[in-house]
TIVEX-30290 format. One record per residue (C-alpha): residue in one letter; chain; x negated, z negated, y negated. Coordinates in nm, 4 decimals. Example, Ala and Ser with C-alpha at 12.3 -4.5 7.8 and 13.67 -1.06 7.14 Angstrom:
2
  ropa  marlo         u         w         v
     A      A   -1.2300   -0.7800    0.4500
     S      A   -1.3670   -0.7140    0.1060
***
This chain:
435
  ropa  marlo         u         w         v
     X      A   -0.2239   -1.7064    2.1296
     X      A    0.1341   -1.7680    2.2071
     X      A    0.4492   -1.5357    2.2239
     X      A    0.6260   -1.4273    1.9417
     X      A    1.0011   -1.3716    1.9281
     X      A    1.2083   -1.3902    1.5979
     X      A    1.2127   -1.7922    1.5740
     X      A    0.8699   -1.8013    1.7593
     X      A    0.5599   -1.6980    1.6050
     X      A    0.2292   -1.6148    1.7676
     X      A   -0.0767   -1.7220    1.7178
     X      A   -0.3258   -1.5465    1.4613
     X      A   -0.6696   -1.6055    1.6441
     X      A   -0.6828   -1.3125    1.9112
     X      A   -1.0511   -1.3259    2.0617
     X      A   -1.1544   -0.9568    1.9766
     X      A   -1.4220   -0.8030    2.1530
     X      A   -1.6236   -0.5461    2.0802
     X      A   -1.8352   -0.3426    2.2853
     X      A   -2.1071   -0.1119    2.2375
     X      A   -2.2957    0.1187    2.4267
     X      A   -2.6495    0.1715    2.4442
     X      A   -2.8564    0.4886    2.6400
     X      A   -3.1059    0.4286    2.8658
     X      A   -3.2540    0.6502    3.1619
     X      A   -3.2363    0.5317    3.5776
     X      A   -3.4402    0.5486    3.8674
     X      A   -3.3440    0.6365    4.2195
     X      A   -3.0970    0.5531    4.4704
     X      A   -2.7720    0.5592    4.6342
     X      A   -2.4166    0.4228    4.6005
     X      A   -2.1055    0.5215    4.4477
     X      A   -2.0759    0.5369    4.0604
     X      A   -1.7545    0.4332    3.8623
     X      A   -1.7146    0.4963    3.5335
     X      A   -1.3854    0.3906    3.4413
     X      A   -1.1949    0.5688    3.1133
     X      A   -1.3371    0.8721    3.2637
     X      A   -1.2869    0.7407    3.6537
     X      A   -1.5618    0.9521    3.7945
     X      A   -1.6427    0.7998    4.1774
     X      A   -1.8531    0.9423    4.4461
     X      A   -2.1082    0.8895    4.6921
     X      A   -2.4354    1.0274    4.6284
     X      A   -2.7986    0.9901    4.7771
     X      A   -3.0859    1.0841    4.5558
     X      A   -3.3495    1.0676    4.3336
     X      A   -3.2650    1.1302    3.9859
     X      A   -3.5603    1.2236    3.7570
     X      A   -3.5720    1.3199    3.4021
     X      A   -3.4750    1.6519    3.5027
     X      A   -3.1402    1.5036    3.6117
     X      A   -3.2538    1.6115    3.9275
     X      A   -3.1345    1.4991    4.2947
     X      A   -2.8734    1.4200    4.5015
     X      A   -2.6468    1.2608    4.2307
     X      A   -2.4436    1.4228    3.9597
     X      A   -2.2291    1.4087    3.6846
     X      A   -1.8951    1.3492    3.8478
     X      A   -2.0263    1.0250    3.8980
     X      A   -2.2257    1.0389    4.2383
     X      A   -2.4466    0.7335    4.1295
     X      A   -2.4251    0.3758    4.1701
     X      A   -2.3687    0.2759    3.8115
     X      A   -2.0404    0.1223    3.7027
     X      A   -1.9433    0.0530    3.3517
     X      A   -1.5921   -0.1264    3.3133
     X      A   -1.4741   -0.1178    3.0040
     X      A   -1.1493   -0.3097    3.1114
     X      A   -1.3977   -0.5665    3.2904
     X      A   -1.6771   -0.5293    3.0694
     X      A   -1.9089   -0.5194    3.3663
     X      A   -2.2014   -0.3067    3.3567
     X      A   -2.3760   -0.2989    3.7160
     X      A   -2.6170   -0.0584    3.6920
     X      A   -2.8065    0.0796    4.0155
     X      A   -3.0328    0.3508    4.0844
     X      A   -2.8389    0.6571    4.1019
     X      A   -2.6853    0.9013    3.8602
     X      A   -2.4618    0.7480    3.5705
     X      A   -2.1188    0.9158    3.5058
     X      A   -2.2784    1.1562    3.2697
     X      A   -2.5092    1.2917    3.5040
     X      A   -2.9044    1.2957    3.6160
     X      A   -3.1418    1.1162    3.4169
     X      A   -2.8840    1.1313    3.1064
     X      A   -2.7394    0.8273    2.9340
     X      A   -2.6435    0.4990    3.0934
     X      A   -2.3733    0.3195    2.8786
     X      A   -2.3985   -0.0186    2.9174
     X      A   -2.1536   -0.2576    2.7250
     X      A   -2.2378   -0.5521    2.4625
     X      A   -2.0111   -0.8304    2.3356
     X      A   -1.9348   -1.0137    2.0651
     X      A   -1.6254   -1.1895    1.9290
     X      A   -1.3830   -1.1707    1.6005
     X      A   -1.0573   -1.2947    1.4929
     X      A   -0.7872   -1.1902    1.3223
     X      A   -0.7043   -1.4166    1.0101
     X      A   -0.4507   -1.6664    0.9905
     X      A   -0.1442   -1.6792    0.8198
     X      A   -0.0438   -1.9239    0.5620
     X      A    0.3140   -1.9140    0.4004
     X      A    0.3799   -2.1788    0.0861
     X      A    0.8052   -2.2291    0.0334
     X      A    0.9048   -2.3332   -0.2815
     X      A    1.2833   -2.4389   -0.1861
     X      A    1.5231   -2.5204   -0.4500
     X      A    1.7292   -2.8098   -0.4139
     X      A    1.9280   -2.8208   -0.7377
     X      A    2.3176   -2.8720   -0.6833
     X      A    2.4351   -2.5461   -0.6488
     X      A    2.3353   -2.5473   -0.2917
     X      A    2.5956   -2.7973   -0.2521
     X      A    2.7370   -3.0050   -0.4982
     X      A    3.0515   -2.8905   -0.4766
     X      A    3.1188   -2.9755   -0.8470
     X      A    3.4305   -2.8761   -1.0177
     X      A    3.5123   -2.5780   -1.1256
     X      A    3.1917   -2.4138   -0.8922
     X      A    3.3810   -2.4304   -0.5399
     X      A    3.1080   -2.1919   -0.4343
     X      A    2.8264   -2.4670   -0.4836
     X      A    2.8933   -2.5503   -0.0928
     X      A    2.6488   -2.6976    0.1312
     X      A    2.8988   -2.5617    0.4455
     X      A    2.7713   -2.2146    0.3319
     X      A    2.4256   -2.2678    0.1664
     X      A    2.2711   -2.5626    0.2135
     X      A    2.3181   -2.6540    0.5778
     X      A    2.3004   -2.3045    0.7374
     X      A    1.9703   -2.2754    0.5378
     X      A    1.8047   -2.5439    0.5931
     X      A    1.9106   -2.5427    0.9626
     X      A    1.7613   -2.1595    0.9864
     X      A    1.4426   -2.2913    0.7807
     X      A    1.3902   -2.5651    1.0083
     X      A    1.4469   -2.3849    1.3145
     X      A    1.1834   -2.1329    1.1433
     X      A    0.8844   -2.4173    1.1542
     X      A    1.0026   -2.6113    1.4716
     X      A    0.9403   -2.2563    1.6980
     X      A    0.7964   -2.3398    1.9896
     X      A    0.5626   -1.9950    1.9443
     X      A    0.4807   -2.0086    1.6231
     X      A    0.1063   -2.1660    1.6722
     X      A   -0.1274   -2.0052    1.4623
     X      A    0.0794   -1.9922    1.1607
     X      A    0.0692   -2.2617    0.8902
     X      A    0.3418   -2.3761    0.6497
     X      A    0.3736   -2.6154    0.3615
     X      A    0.7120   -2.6669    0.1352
     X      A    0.7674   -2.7658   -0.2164
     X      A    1.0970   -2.8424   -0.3460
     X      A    1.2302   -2.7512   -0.6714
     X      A    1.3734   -2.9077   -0.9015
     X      A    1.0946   -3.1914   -0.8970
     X      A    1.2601   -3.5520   -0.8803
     X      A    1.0874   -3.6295   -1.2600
     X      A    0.9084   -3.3650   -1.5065
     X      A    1.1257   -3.0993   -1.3325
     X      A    0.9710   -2.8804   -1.6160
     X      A    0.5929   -2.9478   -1.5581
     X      A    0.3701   -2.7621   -1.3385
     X      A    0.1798   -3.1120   -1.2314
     X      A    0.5625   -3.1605   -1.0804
     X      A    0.4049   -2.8715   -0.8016
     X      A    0.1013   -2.9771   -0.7258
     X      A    0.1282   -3.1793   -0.4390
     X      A    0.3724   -3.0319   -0.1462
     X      A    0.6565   -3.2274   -0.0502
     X      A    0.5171   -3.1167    0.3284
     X      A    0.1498   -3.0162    0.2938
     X      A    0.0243   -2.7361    0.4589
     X      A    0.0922   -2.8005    0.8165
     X      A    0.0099   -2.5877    1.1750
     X      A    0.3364   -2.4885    1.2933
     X      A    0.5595   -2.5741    1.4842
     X      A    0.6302   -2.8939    1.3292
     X      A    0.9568   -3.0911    1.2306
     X      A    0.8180   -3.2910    0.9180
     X      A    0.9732   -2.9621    0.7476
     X      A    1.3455   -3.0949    0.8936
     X      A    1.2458   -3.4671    0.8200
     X      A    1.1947   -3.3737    0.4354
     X      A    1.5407   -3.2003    0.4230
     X      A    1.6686   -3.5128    0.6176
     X      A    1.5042   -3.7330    0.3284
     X      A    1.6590   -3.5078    0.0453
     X      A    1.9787   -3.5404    0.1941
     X      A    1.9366   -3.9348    0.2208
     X      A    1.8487   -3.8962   -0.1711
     X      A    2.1941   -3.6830   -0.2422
     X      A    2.3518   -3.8949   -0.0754
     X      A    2.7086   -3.8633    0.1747
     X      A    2.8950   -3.6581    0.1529
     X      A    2.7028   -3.4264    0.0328
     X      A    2.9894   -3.2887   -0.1841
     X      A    2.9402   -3.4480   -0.5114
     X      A    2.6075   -3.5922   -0.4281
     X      A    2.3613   -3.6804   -0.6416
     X      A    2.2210   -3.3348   -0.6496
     X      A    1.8614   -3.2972   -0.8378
     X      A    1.9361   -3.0378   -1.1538
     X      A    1.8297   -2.7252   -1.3014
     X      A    1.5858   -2.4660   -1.1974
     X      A    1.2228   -2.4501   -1.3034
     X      A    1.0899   -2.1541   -1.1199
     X      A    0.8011   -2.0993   -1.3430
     X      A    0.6865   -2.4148   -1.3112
     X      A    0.6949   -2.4578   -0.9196
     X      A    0.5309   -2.1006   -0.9030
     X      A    0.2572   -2.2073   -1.0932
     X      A    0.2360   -2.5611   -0.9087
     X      A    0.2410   -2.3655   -0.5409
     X      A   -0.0028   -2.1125   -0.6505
     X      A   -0.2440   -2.4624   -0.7774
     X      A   -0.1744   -2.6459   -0.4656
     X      A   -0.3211   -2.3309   -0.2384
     X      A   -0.6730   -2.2626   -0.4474
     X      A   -0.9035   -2.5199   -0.2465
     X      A   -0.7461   -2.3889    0.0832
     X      A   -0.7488   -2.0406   -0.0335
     X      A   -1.1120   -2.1181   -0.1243
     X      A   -1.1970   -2.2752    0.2334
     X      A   -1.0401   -1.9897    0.4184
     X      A   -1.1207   -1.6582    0.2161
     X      A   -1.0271   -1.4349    0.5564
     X      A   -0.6456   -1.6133    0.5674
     X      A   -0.3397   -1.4144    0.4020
     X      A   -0.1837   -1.6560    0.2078
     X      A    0.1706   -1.5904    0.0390
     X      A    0.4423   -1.7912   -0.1604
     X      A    0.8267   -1.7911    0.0171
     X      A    1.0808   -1.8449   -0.3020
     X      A    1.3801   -1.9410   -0.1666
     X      A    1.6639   -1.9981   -0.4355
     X      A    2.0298   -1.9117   -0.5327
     X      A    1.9983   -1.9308   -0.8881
     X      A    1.7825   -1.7827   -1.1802
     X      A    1.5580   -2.0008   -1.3799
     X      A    1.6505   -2.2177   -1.6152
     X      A    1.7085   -2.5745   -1.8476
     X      A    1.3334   -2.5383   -1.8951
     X      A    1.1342   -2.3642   -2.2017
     X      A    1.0088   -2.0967   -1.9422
     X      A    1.2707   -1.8515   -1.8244
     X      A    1.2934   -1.5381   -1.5911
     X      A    1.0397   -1.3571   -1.8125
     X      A    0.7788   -1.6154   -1.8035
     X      A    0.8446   -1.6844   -1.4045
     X      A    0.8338   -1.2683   -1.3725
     X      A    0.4730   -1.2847   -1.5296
     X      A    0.3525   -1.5880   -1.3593
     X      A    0.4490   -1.3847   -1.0079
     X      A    0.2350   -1.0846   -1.1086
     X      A   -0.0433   -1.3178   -1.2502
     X      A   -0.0672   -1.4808   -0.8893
     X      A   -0.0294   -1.1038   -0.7177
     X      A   -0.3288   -1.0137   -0.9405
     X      A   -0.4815   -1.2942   -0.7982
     X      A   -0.4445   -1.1903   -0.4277
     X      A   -0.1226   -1.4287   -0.3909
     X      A    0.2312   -1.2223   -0.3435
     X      A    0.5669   -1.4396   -0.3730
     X      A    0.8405   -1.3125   -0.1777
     X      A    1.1792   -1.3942   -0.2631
     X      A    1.5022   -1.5221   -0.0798
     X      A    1.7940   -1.4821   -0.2393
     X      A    2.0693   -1.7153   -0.1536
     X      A    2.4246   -1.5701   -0.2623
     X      A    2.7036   -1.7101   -0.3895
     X      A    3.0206   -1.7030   -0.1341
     X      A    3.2981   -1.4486   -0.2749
     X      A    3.5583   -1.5719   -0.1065
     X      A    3.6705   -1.8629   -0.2295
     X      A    3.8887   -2.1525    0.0256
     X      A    4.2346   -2.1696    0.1169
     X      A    4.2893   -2.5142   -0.0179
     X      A    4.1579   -2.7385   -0.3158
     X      A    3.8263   -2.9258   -0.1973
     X      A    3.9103   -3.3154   -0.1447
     X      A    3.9164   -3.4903   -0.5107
     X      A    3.9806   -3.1353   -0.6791
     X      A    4.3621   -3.2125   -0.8980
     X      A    4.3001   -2.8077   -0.9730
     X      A    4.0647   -2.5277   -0.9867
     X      A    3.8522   -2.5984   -1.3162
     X      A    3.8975   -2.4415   -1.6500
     X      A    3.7089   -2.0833   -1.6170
     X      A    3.7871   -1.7323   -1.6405
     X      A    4.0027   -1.8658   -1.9762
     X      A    4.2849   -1.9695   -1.6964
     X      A    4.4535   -2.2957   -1.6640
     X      A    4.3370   -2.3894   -1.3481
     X      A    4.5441   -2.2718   -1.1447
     X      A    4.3024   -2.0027   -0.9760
     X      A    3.9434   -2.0174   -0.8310
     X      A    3.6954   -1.9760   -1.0768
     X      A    3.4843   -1.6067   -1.0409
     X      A    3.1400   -1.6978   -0.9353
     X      A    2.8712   -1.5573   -1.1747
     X      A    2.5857   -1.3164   -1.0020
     X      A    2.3031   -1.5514   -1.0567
     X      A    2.0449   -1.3236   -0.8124
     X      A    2.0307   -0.9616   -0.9174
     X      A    1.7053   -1.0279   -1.1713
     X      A    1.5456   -1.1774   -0.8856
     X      A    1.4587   -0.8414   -0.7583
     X      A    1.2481   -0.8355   -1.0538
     X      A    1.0602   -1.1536   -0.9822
     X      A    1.0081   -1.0274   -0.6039
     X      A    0.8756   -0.6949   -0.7548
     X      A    0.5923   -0.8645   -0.9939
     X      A    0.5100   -1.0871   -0.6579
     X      A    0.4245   -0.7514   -0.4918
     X      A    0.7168   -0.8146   -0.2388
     X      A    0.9038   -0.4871   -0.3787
     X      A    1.2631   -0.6475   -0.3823
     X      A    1.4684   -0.9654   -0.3018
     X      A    1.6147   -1.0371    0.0180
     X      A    1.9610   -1.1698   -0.0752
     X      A    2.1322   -1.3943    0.2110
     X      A    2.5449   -1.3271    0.2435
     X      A    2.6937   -1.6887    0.2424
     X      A    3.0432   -1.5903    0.3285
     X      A    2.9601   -1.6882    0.7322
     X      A    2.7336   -1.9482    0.8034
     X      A    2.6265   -1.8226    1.1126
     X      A    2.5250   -1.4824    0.9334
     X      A    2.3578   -1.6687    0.6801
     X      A    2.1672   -1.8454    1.0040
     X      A    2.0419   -1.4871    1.1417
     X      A    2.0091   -1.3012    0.7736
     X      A    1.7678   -1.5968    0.6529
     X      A    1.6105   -1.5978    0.9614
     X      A    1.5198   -1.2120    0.9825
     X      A    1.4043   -1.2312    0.6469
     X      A    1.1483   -1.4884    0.7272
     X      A    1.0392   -1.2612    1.0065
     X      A    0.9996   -0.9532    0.8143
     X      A    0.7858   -1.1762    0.5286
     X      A    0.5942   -1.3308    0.8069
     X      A    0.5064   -0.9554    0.9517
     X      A    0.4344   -0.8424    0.6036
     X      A    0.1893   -1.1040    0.5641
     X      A    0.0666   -1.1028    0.8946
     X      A   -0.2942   -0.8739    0.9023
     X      A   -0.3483   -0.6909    1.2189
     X      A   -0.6179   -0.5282    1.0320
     X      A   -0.9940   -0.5670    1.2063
     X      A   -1.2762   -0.4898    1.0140
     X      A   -1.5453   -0.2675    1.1869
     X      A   -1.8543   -0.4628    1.2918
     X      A   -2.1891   -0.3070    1.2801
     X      A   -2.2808   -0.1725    1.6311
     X      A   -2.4838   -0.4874    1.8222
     X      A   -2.6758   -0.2723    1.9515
     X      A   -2.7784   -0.0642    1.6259
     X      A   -2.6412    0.2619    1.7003
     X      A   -2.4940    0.4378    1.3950
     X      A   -2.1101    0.4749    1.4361
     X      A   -1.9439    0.7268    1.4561
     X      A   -1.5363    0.7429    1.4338
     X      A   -1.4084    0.9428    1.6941
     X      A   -1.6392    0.7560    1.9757
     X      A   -1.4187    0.3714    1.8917
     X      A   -1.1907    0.3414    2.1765
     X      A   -0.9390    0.0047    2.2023
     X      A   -0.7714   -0.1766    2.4750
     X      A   -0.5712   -0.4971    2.5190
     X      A   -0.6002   -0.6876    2.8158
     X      A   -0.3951   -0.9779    2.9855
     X      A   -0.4034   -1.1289    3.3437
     X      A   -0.1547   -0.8747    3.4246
     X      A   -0.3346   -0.5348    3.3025
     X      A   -0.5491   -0.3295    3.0683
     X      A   -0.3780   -0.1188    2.8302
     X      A   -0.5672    0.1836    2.6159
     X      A   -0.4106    0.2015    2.3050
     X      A   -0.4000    0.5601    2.1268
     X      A   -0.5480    0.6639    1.8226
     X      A   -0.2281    0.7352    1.6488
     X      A   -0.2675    0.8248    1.2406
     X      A    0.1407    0.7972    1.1984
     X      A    0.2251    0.4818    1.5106
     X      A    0.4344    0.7338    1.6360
     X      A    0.2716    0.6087    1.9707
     X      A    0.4381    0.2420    2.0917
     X      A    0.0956    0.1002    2.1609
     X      A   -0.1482    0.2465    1.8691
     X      A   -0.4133    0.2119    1.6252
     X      A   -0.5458    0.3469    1.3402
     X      A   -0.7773    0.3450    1.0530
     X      A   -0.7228    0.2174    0.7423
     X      A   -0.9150    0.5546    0.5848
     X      A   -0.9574    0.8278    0.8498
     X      A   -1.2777    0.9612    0.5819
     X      A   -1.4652    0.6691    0.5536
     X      A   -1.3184    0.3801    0.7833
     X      A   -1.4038    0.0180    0.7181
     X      A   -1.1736   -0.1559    0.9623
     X      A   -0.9371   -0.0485    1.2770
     X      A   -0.5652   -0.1201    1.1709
     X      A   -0.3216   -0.2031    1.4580
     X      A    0.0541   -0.0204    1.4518
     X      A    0.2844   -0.2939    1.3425
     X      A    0.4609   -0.2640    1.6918
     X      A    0.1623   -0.2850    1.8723
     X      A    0.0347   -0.5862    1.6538
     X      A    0.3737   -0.7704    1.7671
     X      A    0.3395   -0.7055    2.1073
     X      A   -0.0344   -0.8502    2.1138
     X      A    0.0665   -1.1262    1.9537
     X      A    0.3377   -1.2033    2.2152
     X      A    0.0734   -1.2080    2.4966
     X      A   -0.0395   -1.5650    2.5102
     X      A   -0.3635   -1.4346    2.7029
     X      A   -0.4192   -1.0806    2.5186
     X      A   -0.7632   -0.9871    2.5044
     X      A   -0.8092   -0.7042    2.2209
     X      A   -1.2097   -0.4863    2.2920
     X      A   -1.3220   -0.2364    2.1590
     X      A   -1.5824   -0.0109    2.2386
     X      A   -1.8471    0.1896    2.0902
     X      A   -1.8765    0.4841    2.2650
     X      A   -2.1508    0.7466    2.4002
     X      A   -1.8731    1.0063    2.3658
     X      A   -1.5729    1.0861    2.1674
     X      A   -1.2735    0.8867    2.3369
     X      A   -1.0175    1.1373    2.5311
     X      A   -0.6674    1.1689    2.4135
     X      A   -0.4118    0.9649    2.5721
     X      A   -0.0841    1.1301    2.6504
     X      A    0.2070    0.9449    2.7797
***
């Protein structure tokens, strides 16, 4: 596990443990009992019989301890923390993790990131191309982002632009983050276009349908390997598709036929700059014919993203995020944040409930969770709404099948590089915490 901050991404294999409690009856003796969660100490001499009675009692006057944030369980011959000859709760172990993450990019590359071709002065690399690929490298190169995986495809293939086989085969396969072979592939595009970049030799047109359908094909054996992973396609493009036989309707349907198939696409949308330059562009004798002007005026630019809500909507990602190109550093931070908030959606903090090691039958209200680092134990509260900072829930308060963590308290988990998550099966129904 490693820390997670906005360009840094945390590791997805916390060591869960889960402990269980099992009831057994003591013998006699002295000591002090601790029984910590309910913190009952005391010194008490005695025989304890299955009466409960002797010198120890319930407030702990034995010489068991059970530790839940230690997991120790030393258990001597007094009283236990709930009382006489009653129940011992001892603690048993054993380990889960949460699933990886796995995000697939399908970048497009066609010139309107940057060609700069006349009359489209908003085809700019200054405003799309290099603050997006610097934020999407910066993305994969985190220093915190073990744990997460990443491969890229980019669109518009370099031959068959229009043919799903174009897909197949990543242009960076899936790779453990961080990495910089994602930077050295934009670094080889750009070698390809060509300097400047401004009338480069861009690749052309936009085949979304087919690089959807090539992504969601390149992922099946390593979906197939990892069944526990969440794995999820990133479509990052400015433009709708087209110059193939398979539009926005067919790319729309190809999203919700991979969301059917447990794969969501989410969708960045990279906007065209409305504002456009104070002078021609070098080479430029005028502004273009458009607009049915003379040339004399910058060209409108068209709205090329608002159907891509539509596409984000079949891939299950609800809508677009569309990236303002007007400032290239707020195009740096917008891209950025949407990557986060994708990378959180995906992200499952969602534990399924193990049968009790010990065979006891479980029963909801007696789970209790904690989190512990080399700095402290935390209890985290059983919070239906994460109205609580540090909380958990179930994912069905009637019949629960696993123990969801609050999306705050699933970041700040992840951000301890030595976070310990246990939970334990109770002998009696966990006590409120109120902070």
């Amino acid at each position: 596990m490693r820390k997670l901050t906005l360009l840094s991404l945390s590791s997805l294999f916390l060591s869960l443990t889960l402990g269980t409690q099992a009831c057994s009856k003591d013998g006699n003796g002295d000591g002090d009992g601790d029984s910590a969660g309910t913190t009952k100490n005391g010194d008490g001499d005695g025989d304890s019989d299955d009466n409960g009675d002797g010198d120890g009692d319930s407030n702990g006057n034995g010489d068991t301890d059970v530790d839940f944030t230690t997991n120790s369980g030393n258990t001597g011959d007094g009283d236990s923390g709930y009382g006489g000859a009653g129940p011992v709760c001892k603690t048993a172990s054993s380990d889960a993790n949460i699933p990886p993450v796995f995000l697939a990019f399908a970048f497009d590359v066609s010139g309107s990131m940057g060609h700069l071709d006349r009359p489209n002065w908003w085809h700019d690399a200054t405003f799309k191309w290099l603050p997006v690929v610097e934020a999407t490298s910066a993305f994969f190169e985190a220093t915190g982002s073990s744990g997460n995986s990443a491969s890229m495809t980019f669109f518009p293939a370099q031959d068959d632009k229009c043919e799903t086989e174009s897909y197949t085969t990543p242009d960076v396969a899936m790779t453990e983050l961080p990495s910089d072979n994602f930077a050295e592939a934009f670094a080889d595009y750009e070698a390809e276009v060509g300097t400047p970049l401004a009338g480069g030799d861009w690749r052309g047109n936009t085949p979304t349908y087919a690089a959807l359908s090539g992504v969601g094909e390149s992922l099946a054996s390593l979906r197939s390997a990892n069944p526990e992973a969440k794995f999820a396609i990133v479509l990052v493009t400015d433009g709708l598709p087209q110059s193939c036989d398979e539009g926005l309707d067919e790319a729309i349907s190809k999203a919700a036929e991979l969301l059917a198939d447990g794969l969501p696409t989410y969708v960045i949308g990279i906007e065209n700059p409305t504002t456009p330059p104070d002078t021609l562009p070098d080479g430029w004798d005028d502004w273009g014919n458009c607009d049915g002007g003379d040339g004399s005026e910058p060209c409108t630019p068209p709205d090329t993203l608002g159907a891509l809500h539509e596409l984000a909507e079949a891939g299950g990602a609800g809508t677009a995020f569309l990236i303002d190109t007007n400032n290239p550093n707020a195009t740096q931070e917008a891209f950025l944040a949407a990557i986060e908030t994708i990378r959180e959606s995906a992200l499952s903090c969602s534990i399924p409930i193990p049968e009790n090691p010990e065979g006891g039958s479980f029963e909801k209200d007696n789970i209790d969770v904690t989190v512990t680092t080399s700095e402290t134990t935390t209890r985290l509260a059983y919070d239906a709404n994460c109205d609580d900072p540090m909380s958990w829930h179930y994912d069905n308060e009637e019949a629960p099948e696993a123990i969801e963590l609050c999306n705050e308290t699933c970041s700040t988990i992840k951000a301890k590089p030595d976070a310990e998550l246990r939970v334990a099966f109770l002998c009696e129904p966990r006590e409120e915490i109120i902070r």
